[in-house]
PyMOL Python script that loads the backbone (N, CA, C, O; Angstrom):
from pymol import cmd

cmd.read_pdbstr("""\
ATOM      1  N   UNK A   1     197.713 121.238 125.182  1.00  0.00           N
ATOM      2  CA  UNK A   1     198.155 121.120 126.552  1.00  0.00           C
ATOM      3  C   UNK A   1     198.794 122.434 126.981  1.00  0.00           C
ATOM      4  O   UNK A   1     199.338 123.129 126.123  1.00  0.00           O
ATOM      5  N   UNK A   2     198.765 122.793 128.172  1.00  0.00           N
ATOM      6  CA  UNK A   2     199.111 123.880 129.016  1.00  0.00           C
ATOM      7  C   UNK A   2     200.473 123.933 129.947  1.00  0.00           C
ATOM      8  O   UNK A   2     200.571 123.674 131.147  1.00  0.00           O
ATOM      9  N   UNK A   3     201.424 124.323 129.081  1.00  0.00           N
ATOM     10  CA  UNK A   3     202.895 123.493 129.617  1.00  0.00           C
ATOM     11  C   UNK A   3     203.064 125.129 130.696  1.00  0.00           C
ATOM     12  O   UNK A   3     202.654 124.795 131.807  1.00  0.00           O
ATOM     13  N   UNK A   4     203.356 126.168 130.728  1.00  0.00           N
ATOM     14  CA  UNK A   4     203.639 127.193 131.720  1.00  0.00           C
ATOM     15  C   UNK A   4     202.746 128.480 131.328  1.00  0.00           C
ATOM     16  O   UNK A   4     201.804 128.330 130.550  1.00  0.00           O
ATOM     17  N   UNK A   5     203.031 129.673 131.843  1.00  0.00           N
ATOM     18  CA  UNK A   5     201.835 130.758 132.008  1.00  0.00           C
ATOM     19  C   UNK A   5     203.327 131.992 132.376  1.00  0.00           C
ATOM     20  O   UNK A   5     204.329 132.027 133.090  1.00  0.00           O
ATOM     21  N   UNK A   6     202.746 132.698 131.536  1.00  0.00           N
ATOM     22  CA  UNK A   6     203.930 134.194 131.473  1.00  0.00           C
ATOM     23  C   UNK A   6     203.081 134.907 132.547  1.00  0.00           C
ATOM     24  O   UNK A   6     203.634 135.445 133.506  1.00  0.00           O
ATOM     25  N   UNK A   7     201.657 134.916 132.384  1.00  0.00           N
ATOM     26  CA  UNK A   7     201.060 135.995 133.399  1.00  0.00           C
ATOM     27  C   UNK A   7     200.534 135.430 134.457  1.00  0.00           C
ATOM     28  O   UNK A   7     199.527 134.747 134.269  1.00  0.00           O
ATOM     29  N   UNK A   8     201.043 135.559 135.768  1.00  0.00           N
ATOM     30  CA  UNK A   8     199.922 134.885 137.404  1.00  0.00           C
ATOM     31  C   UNK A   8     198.779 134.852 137.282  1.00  0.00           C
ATOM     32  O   UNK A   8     198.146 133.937 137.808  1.00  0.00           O
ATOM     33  N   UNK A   9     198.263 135.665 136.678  1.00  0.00           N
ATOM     34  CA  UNK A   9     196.249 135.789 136.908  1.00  0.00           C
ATOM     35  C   UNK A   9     195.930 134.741 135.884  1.00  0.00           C
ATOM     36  O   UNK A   9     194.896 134.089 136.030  1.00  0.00           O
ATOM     37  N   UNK A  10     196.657 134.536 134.943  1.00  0.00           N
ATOM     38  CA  UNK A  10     195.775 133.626 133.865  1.00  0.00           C
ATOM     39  C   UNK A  10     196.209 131.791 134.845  1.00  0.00           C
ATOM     40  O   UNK A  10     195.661 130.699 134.993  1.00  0.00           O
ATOM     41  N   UNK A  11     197.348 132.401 135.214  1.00  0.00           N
ATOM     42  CA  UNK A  11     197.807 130.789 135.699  1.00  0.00           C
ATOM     43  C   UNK A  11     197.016 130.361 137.109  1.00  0.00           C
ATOM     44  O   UNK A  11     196.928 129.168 137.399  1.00  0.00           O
ATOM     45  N   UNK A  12     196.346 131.569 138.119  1.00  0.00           N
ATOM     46  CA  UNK A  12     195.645 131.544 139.078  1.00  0.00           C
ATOM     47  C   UNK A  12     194.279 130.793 138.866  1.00  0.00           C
ATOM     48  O   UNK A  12     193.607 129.930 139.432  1.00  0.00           O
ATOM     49  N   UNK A  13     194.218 131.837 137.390  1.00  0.00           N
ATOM     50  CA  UNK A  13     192.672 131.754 136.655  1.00  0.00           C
ATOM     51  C   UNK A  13     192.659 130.074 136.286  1.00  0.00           C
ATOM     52  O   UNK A  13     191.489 129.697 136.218  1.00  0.00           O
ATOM     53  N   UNK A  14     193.404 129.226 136.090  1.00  0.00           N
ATOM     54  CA  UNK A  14     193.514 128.037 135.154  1.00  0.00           C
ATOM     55  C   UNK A  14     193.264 127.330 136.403  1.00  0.00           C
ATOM     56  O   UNK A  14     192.150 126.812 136.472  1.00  0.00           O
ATOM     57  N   UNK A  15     194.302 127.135 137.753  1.00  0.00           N
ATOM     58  CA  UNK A  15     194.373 126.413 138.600  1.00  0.00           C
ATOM     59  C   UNK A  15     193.656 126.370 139.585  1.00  0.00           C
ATOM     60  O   UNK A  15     193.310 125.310 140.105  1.00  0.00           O
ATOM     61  N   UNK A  16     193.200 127.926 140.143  1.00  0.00           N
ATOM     62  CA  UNK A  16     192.019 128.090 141.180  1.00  0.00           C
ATOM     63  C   UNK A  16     190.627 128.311 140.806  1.00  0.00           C
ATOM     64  O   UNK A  16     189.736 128.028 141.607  1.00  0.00           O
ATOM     65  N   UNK A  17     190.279 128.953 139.271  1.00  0.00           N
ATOM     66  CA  UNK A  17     189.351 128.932 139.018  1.00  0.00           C
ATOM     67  C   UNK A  17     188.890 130.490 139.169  1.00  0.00           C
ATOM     68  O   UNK A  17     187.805 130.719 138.633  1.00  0.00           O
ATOM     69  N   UNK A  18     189.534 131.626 139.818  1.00  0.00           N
ATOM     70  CA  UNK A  18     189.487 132.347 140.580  1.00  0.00           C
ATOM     71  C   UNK A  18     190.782 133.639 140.327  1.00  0.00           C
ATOM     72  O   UNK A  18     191.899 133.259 140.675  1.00  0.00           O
ATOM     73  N   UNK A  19     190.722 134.821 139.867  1.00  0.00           N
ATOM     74  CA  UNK A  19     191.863 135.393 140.215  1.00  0.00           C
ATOM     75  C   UNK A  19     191.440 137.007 140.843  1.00  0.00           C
ATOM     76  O   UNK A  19     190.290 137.445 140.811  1.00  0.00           O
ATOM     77  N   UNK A  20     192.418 137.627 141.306  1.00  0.00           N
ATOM     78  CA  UNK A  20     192.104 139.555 141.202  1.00  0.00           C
ATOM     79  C   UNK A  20     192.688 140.249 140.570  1.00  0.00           C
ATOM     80  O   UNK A  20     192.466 141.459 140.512  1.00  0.00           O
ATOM     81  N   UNK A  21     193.681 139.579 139.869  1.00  0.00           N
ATOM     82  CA  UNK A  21     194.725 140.198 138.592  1.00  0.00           C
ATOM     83  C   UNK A  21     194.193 140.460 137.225  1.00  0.00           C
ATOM     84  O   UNK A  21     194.841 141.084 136.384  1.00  0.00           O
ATOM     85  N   UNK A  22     192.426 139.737 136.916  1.00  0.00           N
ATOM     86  CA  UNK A  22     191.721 139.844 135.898  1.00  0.00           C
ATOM     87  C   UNK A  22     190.485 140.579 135.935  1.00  0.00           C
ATOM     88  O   UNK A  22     189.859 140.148 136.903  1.00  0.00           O
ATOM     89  N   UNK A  23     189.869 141.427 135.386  1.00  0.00           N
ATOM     90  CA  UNK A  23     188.332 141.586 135.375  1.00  0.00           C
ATOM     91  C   UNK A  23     187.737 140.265 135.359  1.00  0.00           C
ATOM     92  O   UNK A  23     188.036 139.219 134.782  1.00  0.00           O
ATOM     93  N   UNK A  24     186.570 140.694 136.363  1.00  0.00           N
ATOM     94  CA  UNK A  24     186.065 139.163 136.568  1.00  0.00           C
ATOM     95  C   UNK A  24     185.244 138.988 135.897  1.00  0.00           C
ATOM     96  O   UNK A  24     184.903 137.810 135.791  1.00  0.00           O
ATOM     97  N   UNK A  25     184.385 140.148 134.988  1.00  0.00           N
ATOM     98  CA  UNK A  25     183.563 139.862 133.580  1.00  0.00           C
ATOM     99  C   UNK A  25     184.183 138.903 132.677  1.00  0.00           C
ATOM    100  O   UNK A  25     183.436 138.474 131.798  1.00  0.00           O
ATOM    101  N   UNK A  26     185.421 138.455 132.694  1.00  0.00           N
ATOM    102  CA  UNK A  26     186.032 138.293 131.592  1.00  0.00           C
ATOM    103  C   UNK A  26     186.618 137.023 131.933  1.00  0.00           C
ATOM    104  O   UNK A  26     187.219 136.478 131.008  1.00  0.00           O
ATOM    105  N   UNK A  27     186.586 136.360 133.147  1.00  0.00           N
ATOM    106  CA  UNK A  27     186.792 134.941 133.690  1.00  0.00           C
ATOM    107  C   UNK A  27     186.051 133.847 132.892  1.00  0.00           C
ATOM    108  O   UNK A  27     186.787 133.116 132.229  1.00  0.00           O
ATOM    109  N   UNK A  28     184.867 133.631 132.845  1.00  0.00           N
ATOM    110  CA  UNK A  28     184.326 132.422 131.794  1.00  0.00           C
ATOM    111  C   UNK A  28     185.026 132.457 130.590  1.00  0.00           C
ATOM    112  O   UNK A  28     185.375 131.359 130.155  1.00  0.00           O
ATOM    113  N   UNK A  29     185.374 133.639 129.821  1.00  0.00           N
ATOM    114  CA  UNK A  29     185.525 133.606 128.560  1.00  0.00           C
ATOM    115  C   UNK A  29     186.617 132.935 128.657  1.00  0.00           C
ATOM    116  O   UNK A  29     186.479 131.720 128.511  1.00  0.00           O
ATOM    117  N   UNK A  30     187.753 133.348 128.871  1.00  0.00           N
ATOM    118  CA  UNK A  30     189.239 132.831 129.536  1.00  0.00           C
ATOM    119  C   UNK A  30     189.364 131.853 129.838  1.00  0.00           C
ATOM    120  O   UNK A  30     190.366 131.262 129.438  1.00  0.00           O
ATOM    121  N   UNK A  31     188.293 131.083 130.811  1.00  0.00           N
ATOM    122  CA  UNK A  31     188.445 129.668 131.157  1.00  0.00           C
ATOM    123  C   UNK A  31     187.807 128.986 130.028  1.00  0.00           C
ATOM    124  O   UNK A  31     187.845 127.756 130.037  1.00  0.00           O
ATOM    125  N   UNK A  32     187.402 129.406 129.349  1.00  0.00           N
ATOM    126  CA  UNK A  32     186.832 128.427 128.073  1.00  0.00           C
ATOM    127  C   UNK A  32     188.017 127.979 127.264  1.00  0.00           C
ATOM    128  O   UNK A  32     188.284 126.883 126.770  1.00  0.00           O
ATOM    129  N   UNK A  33     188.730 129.268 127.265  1.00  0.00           N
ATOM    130  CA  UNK A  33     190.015 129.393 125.773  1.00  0.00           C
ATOM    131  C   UNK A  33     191.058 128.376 126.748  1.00  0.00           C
ATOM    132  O   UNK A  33     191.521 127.369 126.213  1.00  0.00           O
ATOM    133  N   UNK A  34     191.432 128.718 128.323  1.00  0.00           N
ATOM    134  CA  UNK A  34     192.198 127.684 128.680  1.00  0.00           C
ATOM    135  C   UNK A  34     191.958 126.269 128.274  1.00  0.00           C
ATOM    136  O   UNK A  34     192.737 125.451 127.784  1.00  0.00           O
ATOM    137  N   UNK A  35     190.277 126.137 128.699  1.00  0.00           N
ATOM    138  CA  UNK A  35     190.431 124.282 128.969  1.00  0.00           C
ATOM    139  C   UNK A  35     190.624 123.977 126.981  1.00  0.00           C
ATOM    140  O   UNK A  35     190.992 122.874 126.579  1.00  0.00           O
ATOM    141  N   UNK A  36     190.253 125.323 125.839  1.00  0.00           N
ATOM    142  CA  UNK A  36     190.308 124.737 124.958  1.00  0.00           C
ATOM    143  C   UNK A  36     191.808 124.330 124.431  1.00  0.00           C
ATOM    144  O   UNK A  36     192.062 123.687 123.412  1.00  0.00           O
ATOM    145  N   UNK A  37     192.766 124.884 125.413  1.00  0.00           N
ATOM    146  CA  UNK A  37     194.415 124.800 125.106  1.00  0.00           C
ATOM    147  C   UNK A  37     194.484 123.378 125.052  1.00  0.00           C
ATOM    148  O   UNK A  37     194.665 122.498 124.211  1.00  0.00           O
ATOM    149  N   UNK A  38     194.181 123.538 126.776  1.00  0.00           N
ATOM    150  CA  UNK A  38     194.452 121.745 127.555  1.00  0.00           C
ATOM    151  C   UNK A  38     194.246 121.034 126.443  1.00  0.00           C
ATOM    152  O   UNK A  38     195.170 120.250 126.225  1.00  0.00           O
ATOM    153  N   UNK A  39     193.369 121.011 125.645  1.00  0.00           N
ATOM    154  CA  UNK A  39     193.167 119.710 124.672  1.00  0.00           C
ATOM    155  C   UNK A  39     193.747 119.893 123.564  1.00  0.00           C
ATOM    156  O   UNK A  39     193.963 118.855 122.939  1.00  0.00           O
ATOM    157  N   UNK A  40     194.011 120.648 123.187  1.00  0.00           N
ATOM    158  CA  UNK A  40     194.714 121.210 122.259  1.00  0.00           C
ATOM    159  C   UNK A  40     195.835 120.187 121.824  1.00  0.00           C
ATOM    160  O   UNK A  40     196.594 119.572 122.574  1.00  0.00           O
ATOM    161  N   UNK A  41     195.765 120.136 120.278  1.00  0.00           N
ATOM    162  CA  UNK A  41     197.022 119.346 120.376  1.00  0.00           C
ATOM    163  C   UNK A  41     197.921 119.577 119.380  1.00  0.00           C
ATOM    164  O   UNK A  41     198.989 118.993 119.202  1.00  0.00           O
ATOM    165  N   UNK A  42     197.345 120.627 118.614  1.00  0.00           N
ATOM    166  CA  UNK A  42     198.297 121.749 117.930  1.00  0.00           C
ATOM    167  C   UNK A  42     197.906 123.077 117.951  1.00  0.00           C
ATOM    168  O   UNK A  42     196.927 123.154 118.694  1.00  0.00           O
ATOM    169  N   UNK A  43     198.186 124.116 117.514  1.00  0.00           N
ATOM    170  CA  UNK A  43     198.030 125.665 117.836  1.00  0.00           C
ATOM    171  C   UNK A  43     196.715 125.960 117.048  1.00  0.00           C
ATOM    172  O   UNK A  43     195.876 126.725 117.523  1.00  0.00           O
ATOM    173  N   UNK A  44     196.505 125.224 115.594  1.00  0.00           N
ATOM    174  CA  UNK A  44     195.295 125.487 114.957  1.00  0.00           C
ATOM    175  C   UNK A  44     194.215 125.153 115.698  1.00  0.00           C
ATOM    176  O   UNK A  44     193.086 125.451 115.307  1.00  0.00           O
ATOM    177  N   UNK A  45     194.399 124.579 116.709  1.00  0.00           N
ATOM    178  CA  UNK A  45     193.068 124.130 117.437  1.00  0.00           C
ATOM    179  C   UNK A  45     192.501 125.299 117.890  1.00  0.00           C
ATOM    180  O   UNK A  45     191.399 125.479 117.370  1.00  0.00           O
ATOM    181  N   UNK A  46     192.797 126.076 118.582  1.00  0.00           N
ATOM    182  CA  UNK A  46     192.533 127.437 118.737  1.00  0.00           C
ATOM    183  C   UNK A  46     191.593 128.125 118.013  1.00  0.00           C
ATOM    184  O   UNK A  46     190.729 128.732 118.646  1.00  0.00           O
ATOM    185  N   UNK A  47     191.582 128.158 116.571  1.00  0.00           N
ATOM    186  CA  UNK A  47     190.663 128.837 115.345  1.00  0.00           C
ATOM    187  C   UNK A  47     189.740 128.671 115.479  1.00  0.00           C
ATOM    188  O   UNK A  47     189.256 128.172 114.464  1.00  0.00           O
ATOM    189  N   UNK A  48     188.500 128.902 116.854  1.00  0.00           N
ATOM    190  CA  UNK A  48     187.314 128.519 116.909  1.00  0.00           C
ATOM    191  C   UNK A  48     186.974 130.189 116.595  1.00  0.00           C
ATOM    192  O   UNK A  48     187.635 131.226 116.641  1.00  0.00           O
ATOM    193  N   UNK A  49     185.413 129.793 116.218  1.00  0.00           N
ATOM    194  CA  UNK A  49     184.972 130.850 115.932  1.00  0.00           C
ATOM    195  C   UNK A  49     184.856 132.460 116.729  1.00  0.00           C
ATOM    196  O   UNK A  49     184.587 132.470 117.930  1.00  0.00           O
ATOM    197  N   UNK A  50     184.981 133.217 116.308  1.00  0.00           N
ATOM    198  CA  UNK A  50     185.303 134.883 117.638  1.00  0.00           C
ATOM    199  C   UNK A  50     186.007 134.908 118.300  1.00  0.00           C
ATOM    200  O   UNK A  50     185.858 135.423 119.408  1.00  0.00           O
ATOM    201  N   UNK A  51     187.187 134.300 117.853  1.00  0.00           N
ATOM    202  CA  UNK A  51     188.748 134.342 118.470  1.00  0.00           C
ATOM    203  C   UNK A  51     189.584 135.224 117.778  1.00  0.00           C
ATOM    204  O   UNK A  51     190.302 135.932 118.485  1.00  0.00           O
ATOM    205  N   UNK A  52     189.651 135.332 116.759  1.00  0.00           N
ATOM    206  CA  UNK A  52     190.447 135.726 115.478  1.00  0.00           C
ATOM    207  C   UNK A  52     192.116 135.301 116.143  1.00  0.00           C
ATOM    208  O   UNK A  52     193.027 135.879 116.735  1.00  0.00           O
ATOM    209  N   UNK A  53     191.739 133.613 115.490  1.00  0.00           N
ATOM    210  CA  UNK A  53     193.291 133.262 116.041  1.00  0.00           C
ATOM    211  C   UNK A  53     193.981 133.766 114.608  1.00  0.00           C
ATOM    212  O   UNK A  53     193.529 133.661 113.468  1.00  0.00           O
ATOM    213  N   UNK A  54     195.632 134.534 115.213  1.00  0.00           N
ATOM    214  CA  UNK A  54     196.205 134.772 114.087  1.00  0.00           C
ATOM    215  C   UNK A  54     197.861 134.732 114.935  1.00  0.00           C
ATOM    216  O   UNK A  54     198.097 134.864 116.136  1.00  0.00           O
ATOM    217  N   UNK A  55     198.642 134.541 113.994  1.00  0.00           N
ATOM    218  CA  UNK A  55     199.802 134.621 114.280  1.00  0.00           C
ATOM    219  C   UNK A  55     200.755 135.752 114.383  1.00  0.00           C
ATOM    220  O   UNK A  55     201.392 135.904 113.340  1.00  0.00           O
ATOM    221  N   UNK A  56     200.972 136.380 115.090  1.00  0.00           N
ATOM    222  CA  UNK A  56     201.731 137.703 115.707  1.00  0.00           C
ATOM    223  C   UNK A  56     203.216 137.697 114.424  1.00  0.00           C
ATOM    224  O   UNK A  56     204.118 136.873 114.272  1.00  0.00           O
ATOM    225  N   UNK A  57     202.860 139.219 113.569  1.00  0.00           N
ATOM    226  CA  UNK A  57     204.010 139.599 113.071  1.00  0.00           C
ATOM    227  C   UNK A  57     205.046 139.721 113.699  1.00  0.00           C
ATOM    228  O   UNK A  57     204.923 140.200 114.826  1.00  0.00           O
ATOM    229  N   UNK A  58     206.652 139.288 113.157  1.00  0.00           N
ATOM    230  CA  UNK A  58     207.374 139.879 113.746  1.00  0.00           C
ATOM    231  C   UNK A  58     208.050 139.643 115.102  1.00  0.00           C
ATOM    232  O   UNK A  58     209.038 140.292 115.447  1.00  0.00           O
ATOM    233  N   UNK A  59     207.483 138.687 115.864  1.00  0.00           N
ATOM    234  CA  UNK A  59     207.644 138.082 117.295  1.00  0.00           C
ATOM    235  C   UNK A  59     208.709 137.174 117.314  1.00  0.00           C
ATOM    236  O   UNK A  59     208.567 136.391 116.374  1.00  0.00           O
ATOM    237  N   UNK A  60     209.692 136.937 117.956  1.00  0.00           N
ATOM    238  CA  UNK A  60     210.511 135.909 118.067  1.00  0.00           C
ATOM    239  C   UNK A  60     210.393 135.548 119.613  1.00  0.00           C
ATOM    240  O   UNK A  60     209.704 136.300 120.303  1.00  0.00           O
ATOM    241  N   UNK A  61     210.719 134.972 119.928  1.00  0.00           N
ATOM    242  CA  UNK A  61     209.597 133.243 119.335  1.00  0.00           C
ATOM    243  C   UNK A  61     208.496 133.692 118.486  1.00  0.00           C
ATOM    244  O   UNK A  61     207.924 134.781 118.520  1.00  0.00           O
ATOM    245  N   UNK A  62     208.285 132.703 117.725  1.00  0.00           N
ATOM    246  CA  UNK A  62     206.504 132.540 116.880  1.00  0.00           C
ATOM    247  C   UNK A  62     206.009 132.297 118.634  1.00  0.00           C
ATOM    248  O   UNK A  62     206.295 131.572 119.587  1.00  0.00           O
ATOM    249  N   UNK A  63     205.102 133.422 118.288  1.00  0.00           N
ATOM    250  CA  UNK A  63     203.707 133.749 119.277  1.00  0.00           C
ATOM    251  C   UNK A  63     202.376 133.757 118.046  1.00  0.00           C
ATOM    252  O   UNK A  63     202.268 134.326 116.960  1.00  0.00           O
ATOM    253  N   UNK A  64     201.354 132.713 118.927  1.00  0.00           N
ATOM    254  CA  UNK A  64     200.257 132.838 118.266  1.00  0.00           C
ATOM    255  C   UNK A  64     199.230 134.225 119.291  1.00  0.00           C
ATOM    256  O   UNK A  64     199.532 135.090 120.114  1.00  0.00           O
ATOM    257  N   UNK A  65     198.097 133.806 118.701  1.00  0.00           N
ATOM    258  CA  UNK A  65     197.253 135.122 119.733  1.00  0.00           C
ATOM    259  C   UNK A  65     195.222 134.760 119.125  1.00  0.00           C
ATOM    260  O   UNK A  65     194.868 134.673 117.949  1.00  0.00           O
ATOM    261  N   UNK A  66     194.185 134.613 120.505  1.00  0.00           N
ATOM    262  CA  UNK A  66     193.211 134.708 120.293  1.00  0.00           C
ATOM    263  C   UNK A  66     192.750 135.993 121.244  1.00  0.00           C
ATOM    264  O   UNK A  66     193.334 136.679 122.082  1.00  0.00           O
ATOM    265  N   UNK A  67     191.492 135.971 120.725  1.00  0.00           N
ATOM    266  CA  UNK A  67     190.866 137.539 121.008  1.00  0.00           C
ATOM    267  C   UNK A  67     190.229 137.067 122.294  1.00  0.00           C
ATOM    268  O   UNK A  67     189.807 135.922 122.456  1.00  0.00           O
ATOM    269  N   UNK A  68     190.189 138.028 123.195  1.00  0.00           N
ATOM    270  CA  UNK A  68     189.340 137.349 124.192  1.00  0.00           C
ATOM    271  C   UNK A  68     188.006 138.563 124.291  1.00  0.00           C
ATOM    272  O   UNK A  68     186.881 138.101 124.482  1.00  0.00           O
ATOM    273  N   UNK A  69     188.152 140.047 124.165  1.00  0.00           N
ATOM    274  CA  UNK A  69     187.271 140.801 124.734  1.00  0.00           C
ATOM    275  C   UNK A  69     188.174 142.514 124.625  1.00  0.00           C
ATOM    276  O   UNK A  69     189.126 142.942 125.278  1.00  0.00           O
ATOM    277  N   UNK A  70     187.157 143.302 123.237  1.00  0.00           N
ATOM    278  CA  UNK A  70     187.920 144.153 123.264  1.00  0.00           C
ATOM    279  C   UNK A  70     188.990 144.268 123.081  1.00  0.00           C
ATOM    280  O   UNK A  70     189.280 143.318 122.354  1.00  0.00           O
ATOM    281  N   UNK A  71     190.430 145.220 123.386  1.00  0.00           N
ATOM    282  CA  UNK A  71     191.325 144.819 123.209  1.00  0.00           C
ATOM    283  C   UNK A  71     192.440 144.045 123.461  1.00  0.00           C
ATOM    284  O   UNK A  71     193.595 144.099 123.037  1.00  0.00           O
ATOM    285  N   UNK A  72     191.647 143.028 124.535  1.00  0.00           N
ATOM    286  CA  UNK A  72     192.568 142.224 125.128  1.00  0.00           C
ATOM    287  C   UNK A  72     192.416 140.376 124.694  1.00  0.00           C
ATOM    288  O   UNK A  72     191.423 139.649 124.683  1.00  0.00           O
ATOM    289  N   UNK A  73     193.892 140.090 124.369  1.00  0.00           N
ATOM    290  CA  UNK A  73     193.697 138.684 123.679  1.00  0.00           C
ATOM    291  C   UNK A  73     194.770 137.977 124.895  1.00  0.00           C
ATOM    292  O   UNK A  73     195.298 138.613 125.807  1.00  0.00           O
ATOM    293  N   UNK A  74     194.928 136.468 124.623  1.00  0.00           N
ATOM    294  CA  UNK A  74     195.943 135.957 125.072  1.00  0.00           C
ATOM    295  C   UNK A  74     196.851 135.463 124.185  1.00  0.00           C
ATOM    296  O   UNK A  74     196.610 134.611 123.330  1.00  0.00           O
ATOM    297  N   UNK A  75     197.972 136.039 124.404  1.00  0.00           N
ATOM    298  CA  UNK A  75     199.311 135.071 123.356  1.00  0.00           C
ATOM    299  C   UNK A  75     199.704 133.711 124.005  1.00  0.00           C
ATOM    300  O   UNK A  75     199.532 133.400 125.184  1.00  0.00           O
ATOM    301  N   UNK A  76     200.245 132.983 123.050  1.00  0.00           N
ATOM    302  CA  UNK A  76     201.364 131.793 123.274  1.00  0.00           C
ATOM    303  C   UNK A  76     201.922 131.394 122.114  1.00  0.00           C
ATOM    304  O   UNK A  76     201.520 131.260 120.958  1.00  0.00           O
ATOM    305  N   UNK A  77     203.431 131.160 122.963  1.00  0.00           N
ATOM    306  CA  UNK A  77     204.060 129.906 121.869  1.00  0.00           C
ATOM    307  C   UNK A  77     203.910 128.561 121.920  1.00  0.00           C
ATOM    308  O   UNK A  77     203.741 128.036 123.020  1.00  0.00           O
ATOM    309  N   UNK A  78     203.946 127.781 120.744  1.00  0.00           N
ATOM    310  CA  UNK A  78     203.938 126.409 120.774  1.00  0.00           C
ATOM    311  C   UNK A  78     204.883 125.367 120.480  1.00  0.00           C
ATOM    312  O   UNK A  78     205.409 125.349 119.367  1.00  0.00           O
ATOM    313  N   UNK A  79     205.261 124.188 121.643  1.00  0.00           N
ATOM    314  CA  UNK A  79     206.359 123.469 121.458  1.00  0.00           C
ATOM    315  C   UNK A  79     205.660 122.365 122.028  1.00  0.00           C
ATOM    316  O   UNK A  79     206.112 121.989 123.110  1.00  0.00           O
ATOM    317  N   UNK A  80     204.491 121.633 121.497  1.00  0.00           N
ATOM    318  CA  UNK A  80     203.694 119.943 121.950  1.00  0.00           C
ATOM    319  C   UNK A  80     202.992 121.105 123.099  1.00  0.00           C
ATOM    320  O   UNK A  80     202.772 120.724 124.249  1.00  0.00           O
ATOM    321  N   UNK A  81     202.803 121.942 122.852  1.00  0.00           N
ATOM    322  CA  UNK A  81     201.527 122.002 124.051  1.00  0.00           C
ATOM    323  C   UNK A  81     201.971 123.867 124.586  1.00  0.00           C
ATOM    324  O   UNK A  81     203.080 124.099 125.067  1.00  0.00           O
ATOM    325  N   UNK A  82     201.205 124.690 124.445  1.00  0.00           N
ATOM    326  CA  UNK A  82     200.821 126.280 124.740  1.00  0.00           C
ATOM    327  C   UNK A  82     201.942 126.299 125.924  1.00  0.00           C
ATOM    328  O   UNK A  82     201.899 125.509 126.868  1.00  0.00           O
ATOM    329  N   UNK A  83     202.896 127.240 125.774  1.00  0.00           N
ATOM    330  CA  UNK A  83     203.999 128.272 126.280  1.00  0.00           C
ATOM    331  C   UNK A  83     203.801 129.462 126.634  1.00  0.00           C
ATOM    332  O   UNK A  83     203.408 130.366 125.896  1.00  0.00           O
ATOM    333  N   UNK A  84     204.154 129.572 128.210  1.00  0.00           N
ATOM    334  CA  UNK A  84     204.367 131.313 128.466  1.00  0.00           C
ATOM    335  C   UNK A  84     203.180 132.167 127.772  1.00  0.00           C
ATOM    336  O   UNK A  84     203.239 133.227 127.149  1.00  0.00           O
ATOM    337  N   UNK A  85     201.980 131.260 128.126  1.00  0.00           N
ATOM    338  CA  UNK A  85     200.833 132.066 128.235  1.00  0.00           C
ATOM    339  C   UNK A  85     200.555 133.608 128.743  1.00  0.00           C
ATOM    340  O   UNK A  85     200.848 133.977 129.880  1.00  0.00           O
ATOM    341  N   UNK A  86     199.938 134.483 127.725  1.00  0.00           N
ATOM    342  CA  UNK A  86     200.186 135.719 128.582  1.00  0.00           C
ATOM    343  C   UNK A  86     198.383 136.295 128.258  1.00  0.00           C
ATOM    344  O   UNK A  86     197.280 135.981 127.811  1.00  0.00           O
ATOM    345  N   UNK A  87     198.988 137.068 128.728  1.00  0.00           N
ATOM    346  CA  UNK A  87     197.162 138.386 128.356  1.00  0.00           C
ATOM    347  C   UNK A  87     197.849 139.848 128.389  1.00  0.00           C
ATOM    348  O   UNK A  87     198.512 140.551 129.152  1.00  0.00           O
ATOM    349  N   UNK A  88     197.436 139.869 127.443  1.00  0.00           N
ATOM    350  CA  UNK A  88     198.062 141.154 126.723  1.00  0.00           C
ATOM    351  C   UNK A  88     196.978 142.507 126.246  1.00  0.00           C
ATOM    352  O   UNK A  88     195.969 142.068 125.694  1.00  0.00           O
ATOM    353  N   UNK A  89     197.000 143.743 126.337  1.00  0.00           N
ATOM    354  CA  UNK A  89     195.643 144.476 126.109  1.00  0.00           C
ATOM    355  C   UNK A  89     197.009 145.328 124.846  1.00  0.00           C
ATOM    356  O   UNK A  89     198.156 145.737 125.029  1.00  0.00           O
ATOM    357  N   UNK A  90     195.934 145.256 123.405  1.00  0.00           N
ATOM    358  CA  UNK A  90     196.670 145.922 122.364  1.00  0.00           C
ATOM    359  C   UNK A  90     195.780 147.044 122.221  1.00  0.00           C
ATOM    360  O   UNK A  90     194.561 146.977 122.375  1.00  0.00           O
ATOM    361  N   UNK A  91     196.403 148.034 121.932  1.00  0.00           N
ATOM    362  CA  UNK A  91     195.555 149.259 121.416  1.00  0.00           C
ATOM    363  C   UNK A  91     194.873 149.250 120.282  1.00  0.00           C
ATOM    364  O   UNK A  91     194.232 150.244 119.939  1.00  0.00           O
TER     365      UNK A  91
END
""", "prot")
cmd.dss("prot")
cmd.show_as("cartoon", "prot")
cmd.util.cbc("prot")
cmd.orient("prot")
């Protein structure tokens, strides 16, 4: 489940379907990994294949993280359902 969103475009992206805060190449992929949150009903759910879900060294809060495209993934924490969703581009 999809309890809040750290970044507007992903939370635009979830609710309108639609954002300009994202490359729009990169909208399906994103809305896939959202609706796969929504159901989500623990963080391992995530570990689908060409995600490389892994858990962020070092982060307080525990932040998890999947790959979305290049160097950009989305993080969250988990408390019954994905936290302060973000999109993050790592070098």
């Amino acid at each position: 489940m999809l309890h809040s969103f750290k970044h507007k475009g992903l939370q635009e992206l979830y609710e309108a379907g639609k954002t300009g805060r994202i490359d729009r190449g990169m909208h399906k992929r994103i809305i896939r990994r959202l609706d796969a949150w929504a159901s989500a009903s623990r963080p391992e759910n995530m570990n689908i294949p060409g995600s490389d879900f892994h858990r962020l060294q070092g982060s307080a809060p525990i932040r998890d993280t999947v790959h979305i495209n290049g160097s950009w993934c989305v993080t969250f924490e988990w408390d019954d359902g994905a936290e302060n969703v973000d999109y993050v581009q790592y070098h």
